[in-house]
C-alpha positions in Angstrom: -39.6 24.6 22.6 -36.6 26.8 23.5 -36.8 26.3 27.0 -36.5 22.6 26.8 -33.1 23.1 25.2 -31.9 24.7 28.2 -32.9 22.0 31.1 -29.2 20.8 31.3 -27.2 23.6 31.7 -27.4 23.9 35.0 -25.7 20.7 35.6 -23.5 20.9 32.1 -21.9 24.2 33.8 -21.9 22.6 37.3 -19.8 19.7 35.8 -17.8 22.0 33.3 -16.8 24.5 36.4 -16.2 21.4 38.6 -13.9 19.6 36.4 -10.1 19.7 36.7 -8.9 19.1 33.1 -6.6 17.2 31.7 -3.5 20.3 31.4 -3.3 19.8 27.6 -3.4 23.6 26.0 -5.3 24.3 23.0 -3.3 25.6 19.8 -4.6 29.3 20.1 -3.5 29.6 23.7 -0.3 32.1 23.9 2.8 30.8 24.1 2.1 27.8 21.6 3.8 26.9 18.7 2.9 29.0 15.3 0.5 27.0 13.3 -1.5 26.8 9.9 -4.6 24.8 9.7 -6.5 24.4 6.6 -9.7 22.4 6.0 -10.1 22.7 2.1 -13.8 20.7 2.2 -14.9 23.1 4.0 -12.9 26.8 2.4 -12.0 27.4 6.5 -8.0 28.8 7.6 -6.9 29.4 11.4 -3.4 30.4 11.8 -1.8 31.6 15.0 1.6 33.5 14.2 3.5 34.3 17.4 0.9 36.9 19.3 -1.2 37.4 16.0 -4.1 35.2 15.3 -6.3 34.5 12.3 -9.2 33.1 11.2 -10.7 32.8 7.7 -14.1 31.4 6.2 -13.2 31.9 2.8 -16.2 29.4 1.1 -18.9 32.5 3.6 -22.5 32.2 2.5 -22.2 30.7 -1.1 -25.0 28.2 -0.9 -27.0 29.6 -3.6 -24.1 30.9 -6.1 -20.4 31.8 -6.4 -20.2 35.2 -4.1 -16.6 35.8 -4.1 -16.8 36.5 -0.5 -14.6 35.8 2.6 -15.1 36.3 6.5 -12.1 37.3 7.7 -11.2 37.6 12.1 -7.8 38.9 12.9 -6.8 39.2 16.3 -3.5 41.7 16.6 -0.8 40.9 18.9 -2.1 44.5 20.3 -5.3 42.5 21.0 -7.1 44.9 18.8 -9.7 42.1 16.6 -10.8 43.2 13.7 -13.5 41.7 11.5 -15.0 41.9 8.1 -16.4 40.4 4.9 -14.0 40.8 2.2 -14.1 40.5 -1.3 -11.5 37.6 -2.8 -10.1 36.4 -6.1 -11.9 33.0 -7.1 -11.9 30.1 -9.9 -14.4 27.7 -10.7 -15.9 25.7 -13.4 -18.8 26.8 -14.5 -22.1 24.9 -14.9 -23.8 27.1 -17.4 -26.5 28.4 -14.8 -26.7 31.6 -12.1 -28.8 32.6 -9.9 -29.9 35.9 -8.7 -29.9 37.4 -5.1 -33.3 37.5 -3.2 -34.8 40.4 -1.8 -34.1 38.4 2.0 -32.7 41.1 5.2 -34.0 38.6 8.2 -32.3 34.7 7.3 -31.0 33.7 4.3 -30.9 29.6 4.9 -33.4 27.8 5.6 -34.0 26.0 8.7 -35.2 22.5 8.1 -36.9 21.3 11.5 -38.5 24.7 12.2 -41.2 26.2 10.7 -39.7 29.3 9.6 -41.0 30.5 5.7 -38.2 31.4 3.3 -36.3 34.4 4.0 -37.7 34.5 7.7 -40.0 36.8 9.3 -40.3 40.4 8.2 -38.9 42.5 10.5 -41.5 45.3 12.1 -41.2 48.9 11.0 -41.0 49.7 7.7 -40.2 47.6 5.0 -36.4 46.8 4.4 -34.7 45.5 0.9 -31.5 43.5 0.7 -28.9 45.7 -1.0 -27.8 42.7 -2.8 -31.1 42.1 -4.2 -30.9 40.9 -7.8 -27.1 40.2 -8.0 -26.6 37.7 -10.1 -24.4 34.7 -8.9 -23.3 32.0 -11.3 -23.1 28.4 -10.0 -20.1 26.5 -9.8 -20.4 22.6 -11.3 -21.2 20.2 -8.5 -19.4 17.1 -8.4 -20.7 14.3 -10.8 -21.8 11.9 -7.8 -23.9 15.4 -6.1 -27.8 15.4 -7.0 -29.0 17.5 -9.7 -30.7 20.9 -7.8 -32.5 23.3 -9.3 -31.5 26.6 -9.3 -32.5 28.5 -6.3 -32.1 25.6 -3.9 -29.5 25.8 -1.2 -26.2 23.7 -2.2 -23.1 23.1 -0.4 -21.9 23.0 -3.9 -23.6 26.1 -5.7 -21.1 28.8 -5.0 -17.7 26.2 -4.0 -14.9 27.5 -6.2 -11.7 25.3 -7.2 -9.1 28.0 -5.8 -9.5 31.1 -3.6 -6.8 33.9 -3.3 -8.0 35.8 -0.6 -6.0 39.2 1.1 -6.4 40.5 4.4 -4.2 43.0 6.1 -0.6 41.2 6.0 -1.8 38.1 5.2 -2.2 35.9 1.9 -4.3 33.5 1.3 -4.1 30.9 -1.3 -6.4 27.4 -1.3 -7.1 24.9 -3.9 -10.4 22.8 -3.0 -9.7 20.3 -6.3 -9.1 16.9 -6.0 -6.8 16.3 -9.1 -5.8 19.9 -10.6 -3.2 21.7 -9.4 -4.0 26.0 -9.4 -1.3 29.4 -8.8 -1.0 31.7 -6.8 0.9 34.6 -8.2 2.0 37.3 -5.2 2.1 40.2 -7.5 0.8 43.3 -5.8 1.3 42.1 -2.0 5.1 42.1 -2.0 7.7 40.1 -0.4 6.6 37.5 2.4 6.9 34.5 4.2 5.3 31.1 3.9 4.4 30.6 7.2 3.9 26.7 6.7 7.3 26.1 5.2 9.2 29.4 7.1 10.6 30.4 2.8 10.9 33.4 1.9 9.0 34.9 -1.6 9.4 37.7 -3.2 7.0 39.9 -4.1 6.6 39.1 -8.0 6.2 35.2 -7.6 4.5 32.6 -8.6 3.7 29.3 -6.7 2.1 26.0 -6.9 -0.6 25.2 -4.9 -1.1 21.7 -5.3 -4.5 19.6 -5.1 -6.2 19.9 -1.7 -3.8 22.3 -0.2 -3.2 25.8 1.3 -0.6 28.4 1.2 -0.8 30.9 3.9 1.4 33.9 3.7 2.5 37.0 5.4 3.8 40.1 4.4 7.6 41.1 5.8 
C-alpha cells in the first residue's frame, strides 16, 4: 500500500528539479519584508522579523479537551532553532463536560482510512504509560451549528479556546478565535515591547484590545 504512494516521485522530482520558476520569493526567504500572519480558525502564527523567524501552533493537539498547550519554532537570527511545547494562558466557554487523558504513547488521532486500533500499536519492549494519563481536560462549547459528540470523540472543537495568550522567548502572543466578542491582552510581566503588526510601542503594564478574529504579536525591546 505504501509503495504505491511513491510511483511518481521519480518524475514529480524530475519535473520539480527541471523547472525554472517563476522568480517570485516566498515571505520567509531573507531579505523580505517583516511579516505577521495569523490564521485564527486554525490557532496557527508565522512571523518573520528581520533575521528572526517564528512559528506558533497555539490550538496543538486539543482534539479531545482544552490542553492549554502551544508548539512553538523559533529560528534565531544566529540560526540557532529552537523548539518546544509550551504551556499558554487560555479562555473558553465551558460546556459542562471534560474528558480525561488516555493511557496512548504510540498515536493519539485516529486515522480514518487505515486500519490502525485506537491509540496505535503497542510498541515492543516493555510496557510504556503516557505521563499524561488521566489528566482531566474540560471541553470548550462547540458552536451551535457543530454535531453533538460524545465525549471521548475527537473534535476540532473539543479543546478550541476563545483567546490564547501564549509567551515564548521575546515574543507575545495574543489571539482571539471569537466571532463577535472582543478579549485583552494585558502585558504585565513581559515588559515593554513592540507591536510588530502596527510598529507601536507598549509598555510593559498595558492593556490592549484584541478584537474579534484577530492577533496581536509582540516582541520584547
Amino acid at each position: 500500500m505504501w509503495s504505491t504512494n511513491l510511483l511518481s516521485t521519480a518524475g514529480d522530482y524530475a519535473y520539480i528539479s527541471g523547472a525554472t520558476g517563476s522568480g517570485a520569493l516566498l515571505p520567509m526567504t531573507p531579505g523580505q519584508p517583516d511579516l505577521v500572519f495569523s490564521d485564527e480558525e486554525n490557532g496557527l502564527v508565522a512571523v518573520e522579523h528581520g533575521d528572526e523567524i517564528l512559528y506558533a501552533s497555539l490550538y496543538w493537539r486539543a482534539r479531545w479537551g482544552v490542553n492549554r498547550l502551544a508548539r512553538v519554532h523559533l529560528i534565531g537570527a544566529d540560526g540557532i532553532e529552537h523548539s518546544a511545547t509550551v504551556w499558554q494562558d487560555v479562555k473558553y466557554i465551558p460546556d459542562g463536560r471534560a474528558h480525561a487523558e488516555r493511557d496512548w504513547v504510540n498515536s493519539e488521532f485516529g486515522v480514518g482510512d487505515l486500519n490502525i486500533p485506537d491509540g496505535g500499536f503497542p510498541p515492543p519492549g516493555d510496557t510504556l504509560h503516557q505521563a499524561f494519563a488521566g489528566q482531566v481536560l474540560p471541553l470548550a462549547k462547540a458552536p451551535a451549528d457543530a454535531p453533538d459528540l460524545p465525549v471521548g470523540t475527537e473534535s476540532p472543537y473539543a479543546g478550541r479556546a476563545s483567546f490564547y495568550r501564549c509567551a515564548y522567548g521575546p515574543y507575545l502572543i495574543a489571539m482571539n478565535t471569537t466571532s463577535d466578542r472582543d478579549h485583552t491582552l494585558t502585558t504585565k510581566g513581559f515588559g515593554a515591547s513592540v507591536n510588530l503588526a502596527t510598529g507601536a510601542g507598549v509598555s510593559g503594564n498595558a492593556q490592549l484590545r484584541v478584537r474579534p478574529g484577530t492577533t496581536v504579536v509582540l516582541r520584547r525591546l
